[in-house]
C-alpha positions as a printed Julia matrix, in Angstrom:
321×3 Matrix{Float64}:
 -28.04  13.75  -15.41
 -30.14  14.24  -18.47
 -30.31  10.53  -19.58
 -31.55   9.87  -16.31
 -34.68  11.72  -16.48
 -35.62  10.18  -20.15
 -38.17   7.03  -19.45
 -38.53   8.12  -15.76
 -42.3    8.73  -15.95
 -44.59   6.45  -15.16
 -46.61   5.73  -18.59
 -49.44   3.72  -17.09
 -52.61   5.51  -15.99
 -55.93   3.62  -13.91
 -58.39   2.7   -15.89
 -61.06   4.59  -14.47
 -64.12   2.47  -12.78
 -66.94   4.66  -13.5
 -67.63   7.62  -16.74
 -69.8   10.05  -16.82
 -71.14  11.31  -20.39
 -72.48  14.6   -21.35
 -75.02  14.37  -24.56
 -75.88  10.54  -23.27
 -79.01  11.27  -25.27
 -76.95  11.98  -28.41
 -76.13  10.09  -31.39
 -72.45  10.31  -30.3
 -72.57   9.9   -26.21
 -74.83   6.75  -26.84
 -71.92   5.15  -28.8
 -69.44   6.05  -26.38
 -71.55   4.3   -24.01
 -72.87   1.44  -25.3
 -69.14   1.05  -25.88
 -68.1    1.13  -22.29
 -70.85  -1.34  -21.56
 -69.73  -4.21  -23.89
 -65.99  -3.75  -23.3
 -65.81  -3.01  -19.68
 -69.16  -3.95  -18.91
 -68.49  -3.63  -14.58
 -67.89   0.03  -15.5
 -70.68   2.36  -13.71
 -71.78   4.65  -16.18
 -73.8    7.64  -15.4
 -75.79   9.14  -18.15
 -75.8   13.15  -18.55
 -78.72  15.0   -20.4
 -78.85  19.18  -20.3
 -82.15  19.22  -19.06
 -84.72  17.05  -17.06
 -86.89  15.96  -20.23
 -83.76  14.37  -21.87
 -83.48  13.05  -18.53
 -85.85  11.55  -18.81
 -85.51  10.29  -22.7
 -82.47   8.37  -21.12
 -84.52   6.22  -18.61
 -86.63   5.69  -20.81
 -83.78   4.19  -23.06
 -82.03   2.75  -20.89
 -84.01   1.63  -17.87
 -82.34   1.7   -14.31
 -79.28   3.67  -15.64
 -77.86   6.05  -13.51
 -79.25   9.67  -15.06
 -78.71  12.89  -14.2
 -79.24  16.54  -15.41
 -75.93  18.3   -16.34
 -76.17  21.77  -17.64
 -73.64  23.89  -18.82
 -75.01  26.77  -17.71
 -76.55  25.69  -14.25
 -73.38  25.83  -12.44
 -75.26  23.89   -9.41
 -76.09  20.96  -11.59
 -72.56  19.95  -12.48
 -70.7   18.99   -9.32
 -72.74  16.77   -8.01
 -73.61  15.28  -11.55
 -69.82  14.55  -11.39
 -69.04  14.02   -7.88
 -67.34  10.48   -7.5
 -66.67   9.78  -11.54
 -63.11   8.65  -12.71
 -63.43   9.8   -15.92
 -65.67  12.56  -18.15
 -66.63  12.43  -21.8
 -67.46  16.28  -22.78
 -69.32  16.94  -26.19
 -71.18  20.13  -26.84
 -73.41  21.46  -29.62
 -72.66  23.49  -32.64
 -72.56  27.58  -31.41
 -72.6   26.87  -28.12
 -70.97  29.33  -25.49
 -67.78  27.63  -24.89
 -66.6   30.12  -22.33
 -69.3   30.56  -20.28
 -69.87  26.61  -20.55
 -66.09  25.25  -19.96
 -65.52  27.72  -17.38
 -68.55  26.11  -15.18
 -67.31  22.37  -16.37
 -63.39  23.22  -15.05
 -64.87  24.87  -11.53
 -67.37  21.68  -10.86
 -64.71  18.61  -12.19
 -61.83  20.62   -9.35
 -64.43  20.87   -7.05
 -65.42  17.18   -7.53
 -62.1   16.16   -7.45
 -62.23  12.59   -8.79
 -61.34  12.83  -12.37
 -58.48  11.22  -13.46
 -58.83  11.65  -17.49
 -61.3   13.7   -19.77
 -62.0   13.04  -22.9
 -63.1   16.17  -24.72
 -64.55  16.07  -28.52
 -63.37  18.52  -30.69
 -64.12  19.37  -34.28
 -61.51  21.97  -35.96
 -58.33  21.59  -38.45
 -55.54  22.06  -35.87
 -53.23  23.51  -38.28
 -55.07  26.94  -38.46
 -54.23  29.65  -36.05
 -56.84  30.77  -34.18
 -55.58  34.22  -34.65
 -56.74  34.27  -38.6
 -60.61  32.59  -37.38
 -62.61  35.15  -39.26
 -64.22  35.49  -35.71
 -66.78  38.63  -37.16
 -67.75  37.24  -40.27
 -68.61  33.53  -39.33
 -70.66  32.41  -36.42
 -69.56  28.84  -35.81
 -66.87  26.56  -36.19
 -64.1   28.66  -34.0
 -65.92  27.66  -30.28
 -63.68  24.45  -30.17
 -60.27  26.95  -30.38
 -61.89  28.96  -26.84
 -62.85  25.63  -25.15
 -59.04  24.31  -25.61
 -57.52  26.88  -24.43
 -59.75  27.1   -21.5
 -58.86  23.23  -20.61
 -55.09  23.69  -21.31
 -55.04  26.31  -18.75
 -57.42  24.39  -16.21
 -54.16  21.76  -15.82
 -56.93  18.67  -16.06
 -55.83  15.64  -17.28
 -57.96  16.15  -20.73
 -57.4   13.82  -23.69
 -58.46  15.82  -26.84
 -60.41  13.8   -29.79
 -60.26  16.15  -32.87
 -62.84  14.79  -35.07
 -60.98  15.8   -38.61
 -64.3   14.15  -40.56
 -68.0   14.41  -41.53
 -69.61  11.32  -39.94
 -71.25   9.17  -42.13
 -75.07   9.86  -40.79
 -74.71  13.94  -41.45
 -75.91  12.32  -44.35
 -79.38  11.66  -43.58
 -80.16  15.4   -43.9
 -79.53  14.92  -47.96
 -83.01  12.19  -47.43
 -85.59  14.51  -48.91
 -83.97  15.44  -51.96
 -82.43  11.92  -53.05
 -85.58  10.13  -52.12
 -87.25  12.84  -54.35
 -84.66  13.75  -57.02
 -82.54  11.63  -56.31
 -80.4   14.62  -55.83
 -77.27  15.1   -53.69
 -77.71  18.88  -52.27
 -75.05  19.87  -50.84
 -73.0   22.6   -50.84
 -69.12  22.13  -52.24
 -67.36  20.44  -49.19
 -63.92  17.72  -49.57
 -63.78  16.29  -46.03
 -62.37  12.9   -44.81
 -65.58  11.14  -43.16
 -65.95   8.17  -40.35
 -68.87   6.37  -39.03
 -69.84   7.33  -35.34
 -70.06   3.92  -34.1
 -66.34   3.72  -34.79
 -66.03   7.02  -32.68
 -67.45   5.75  -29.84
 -65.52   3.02  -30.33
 -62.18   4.71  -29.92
 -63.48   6.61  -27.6
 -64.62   4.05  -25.53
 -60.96   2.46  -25.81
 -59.19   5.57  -24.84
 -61.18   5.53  -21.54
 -60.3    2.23  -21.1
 -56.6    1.85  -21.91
 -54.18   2.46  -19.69
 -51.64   4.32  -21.65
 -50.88   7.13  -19.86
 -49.26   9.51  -22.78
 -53.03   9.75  -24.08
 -53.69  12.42  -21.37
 -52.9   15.56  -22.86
 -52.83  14.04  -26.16
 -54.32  14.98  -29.21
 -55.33  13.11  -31.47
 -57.44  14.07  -34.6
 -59.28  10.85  -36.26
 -61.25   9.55  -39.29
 -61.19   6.25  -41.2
 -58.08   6.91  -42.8
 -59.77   6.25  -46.51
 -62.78   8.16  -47.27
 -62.28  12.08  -48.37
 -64.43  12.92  -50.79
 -65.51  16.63  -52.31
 -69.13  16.55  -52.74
 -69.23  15.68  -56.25
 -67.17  12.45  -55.42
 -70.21  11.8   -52.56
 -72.7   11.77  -55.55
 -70.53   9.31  -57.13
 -70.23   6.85  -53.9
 -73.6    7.08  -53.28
 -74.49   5.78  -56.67
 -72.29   2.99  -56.77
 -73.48   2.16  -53.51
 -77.25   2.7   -54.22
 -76.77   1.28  -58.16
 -78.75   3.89  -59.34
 -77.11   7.48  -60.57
 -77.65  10.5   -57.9
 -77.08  14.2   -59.33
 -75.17  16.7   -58.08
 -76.63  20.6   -56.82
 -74.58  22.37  -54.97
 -76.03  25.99  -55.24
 -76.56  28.08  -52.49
 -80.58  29.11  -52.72
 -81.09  25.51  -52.85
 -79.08  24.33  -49.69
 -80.96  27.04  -47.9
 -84.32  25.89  -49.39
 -83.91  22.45  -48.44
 -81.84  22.72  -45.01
 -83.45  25.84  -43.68
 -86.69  24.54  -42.07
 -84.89  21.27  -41.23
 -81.96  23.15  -39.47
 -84.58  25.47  -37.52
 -86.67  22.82  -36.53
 -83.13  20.41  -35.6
 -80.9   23.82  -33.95
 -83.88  26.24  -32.68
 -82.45  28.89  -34.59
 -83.89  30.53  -37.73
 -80.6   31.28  -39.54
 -78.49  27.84  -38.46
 -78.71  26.52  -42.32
 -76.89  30.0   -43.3
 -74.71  30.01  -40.61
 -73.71  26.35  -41.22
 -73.53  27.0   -44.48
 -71.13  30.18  -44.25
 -68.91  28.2   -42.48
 -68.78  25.44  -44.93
 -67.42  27.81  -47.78
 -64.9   28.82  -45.63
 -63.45  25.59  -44.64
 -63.76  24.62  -48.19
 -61.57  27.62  -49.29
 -59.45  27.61  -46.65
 -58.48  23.72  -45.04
 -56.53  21.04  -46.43
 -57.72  17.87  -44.16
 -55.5   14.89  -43.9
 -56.52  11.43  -43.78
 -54.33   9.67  -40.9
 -54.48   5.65  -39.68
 -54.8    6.99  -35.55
 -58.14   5.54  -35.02
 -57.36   2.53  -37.27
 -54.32   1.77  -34.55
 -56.38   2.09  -31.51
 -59.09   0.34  -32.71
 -56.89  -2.82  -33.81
 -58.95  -2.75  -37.09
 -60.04  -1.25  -40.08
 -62.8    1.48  -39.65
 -65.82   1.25  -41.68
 -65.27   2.5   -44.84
 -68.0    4.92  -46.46
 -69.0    2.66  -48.99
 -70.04  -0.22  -47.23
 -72.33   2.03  -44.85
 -73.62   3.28  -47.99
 -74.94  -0.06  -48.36
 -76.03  -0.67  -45.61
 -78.26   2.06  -45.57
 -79.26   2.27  -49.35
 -82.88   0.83  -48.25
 -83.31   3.99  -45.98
 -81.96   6.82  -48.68
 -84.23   5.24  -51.73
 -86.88   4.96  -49.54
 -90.35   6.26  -51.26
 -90.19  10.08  -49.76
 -92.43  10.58  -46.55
C-alpha cells in the first residue's frame, strides 16, 4: 500500500572520491577546492581551466595538481577532462551561452559515465517565471533559467546552489572611487550578500555529505543577515572603515567608473551597461529573502558583512594606485 512506499528510499548517497571543478582558476572554484582539500583531504581533485594558459595559471598555483583544459565549447575537451570523476562542480561566466555550453557538458558527463552528483552554481531569484524575463530588452541575468532546464531534462543527479546574494568581494570594484572620494558608486541595488569563502565552504560540504535528498535539490543561500540597499552599504562601510563614505548612485557615473574596468575584466565594450541594465531591473522587480540554509549546513554562523568589512578596511582606504 501507500504507507509502504513512504521512507522506502534509500537517503544515503557515496561520497564521491574524486571532483572535478570548472573555473579552478576562479575566485569561487578555488574555494570550493581548497575546501575539499582540508576536509576530505584523500579526495583527488582535478583542476579545470577553459583554456591552456589558465591551465597553466593552475600549476603554477598549485604545483603537481591534476589540471586539465575544459571548454565549453570544445566538445572534445570535456569527456576526457571528466572521464573517471565522482562528482562535478559547474560555474560559468556572466552572458555566457548556456545552451550551446550545457548541451556539450550533459553529452560528455553521459558519455563519461562516472558522475554520481553535480553541483551546479546558479545566480537568479527562483520565484520569477522565466516566461516574464524581459529576454529582448536585457542581455544577462536570464542564462541560469536555460541552463536549468537543460539539466532537469538531462536526468543527472545535479544539486542546484542558487546564490540569492552579492558576495562580499564584488566590492572591490567600488576601490577607485572610495580610495579617491571616498565614494560608494554604485548603482541602487538591496541584495542579501555572503562571503565566497563561506560558498565554497558549503559547497565543499554538499560534495561531501552523504545526504542523498541534496541531489535534485535546490537550495538558494546567503548569510542569512546582511541585505542591504546601497545606501545602507555606504553606511556599513563607514562604520566598518570609521570614517564616513558618500553615496552616488547615478547612472553616467557607474558607467564612467565601471566601463573601462568591466571591458578590461569581461572583454566586452558594453558589459558595465549591460550589467548595469540588469541591475535596475532586479532592483524594480525582486524581493530577495534572507534564509538560515547555508548557516545549517555549515554548522555555524556565516561571516557577517561587517566583520569582512574590517577585515579589509586596510585594502579599501588604501592611498589610490
Amino acid at each position: 500500500d501507500r504507507r509502504s512506499m513512504v521512507g522506502s528510499r534509500n537517503l544515503t548517497k557515496p561520497v564521491p572520491k574524486s571532483v572535478a571543478i570548472f573555473g579552478a582558476g576562479g575566485r569561487m572554484g578555488r574555494e570550493v577546492a581548497a575546501q575539499i582539500a582540508y576536509l576530505a583531504p584523500g579526495t583527488g581533485l582535478r583542476l579545470l581551466a577553459s583554456s591552456e594558459q589558465g591551465a597553466q595559471g593552475i600549476r603554477e598555483q598549485s604545483p603537481g595538481a591534476d589540471v586539465r583544459v575544459a571548454n565549453y565549447f570544445d566538445r572534445a575537451s570535456l569527456t576526457p577532462a571528466l572521464e573517471g570523476v565522482e562528482a562535478v562542480f559547474v560555474v560559468t561566466p556572466p552572458g555566457l551561452d548556456e545552451k550551446a555550453a550545457m548541451t556539450n557538458f550533459v553529452d560528455a558527463v553521459k558519455e563519461a559515465d562516472s558522475a554520481i552528483q553535480i553541483i551546479r552554481l546558479l545566480g537568479y531569484a527562483p520565484e520569477w517565471n522565466p516566461k516574464k524575463y524581459p529576454w529582448d530588452t536585457i542581455k544577462t541575468g536570464g542564462e541560469h533559467f536555460i541552463a536549468k532546464e537543460i539539466l532537469e531534462d538531462s536526468g543527472l543527479p545535479v544539486t542546484y546552489v542558487n546564490l540569492g546574494a552579492s558576495l562580499f568581494d564584488n566590492m572591490f570594484f567600488t576601490l577607485g572611487g572610495i580610495r579617491r572620494e571616498r565614494k560608494l558608486i554604485w548603482p541602487q541595488r538591496e541584495v542579501p550578500m555572503m562571503d565566497v569563502r563561506d560558498l565554497g565552504a558549503v559547497i565543499a560540504r554538499l560534495f561531501l555529505s552523504d545526504d542523498a535528498r541534496y541531489v535534485g535539490s535546490f537550495l538558494t543561500i546567503n548569510n542569512g543577515y546582511d541585505y542591504l540597499s546601497t545606501q545602507q552599504l555606504a553606511k556599513a562601510m563607514s562604520d566598518a572603515f570609521l570614517t564616513p563614505i558618500a553615496v552616488e548612485t547615478d547612472r553616467a557615473a557607474f558607467l564612467a567608473e565601471y566601463g573601462p574596468l568591466f571591458t578590461a575584466r569581461f572583454g566586452a565594450p558594453d558589459q558595465a551597461e549591460i550589467l548595469l541594465d540588469y541591475f535596475d531591473w532586479e532592483h524594480d522587480n525582486w524581493l530577495w529573502q534572507l534564509n538560515d540554509t547555508a548557516e545549517r549546513i555549515l554548522g555555524r554562523k556565516p561571516t557577517t558583512l561587517h566583520s569582512w568589512l574590517v577585515e579589509h578596511r586596510p585594502v579599501f582606504l588604501a592611498p589610490p594606485a
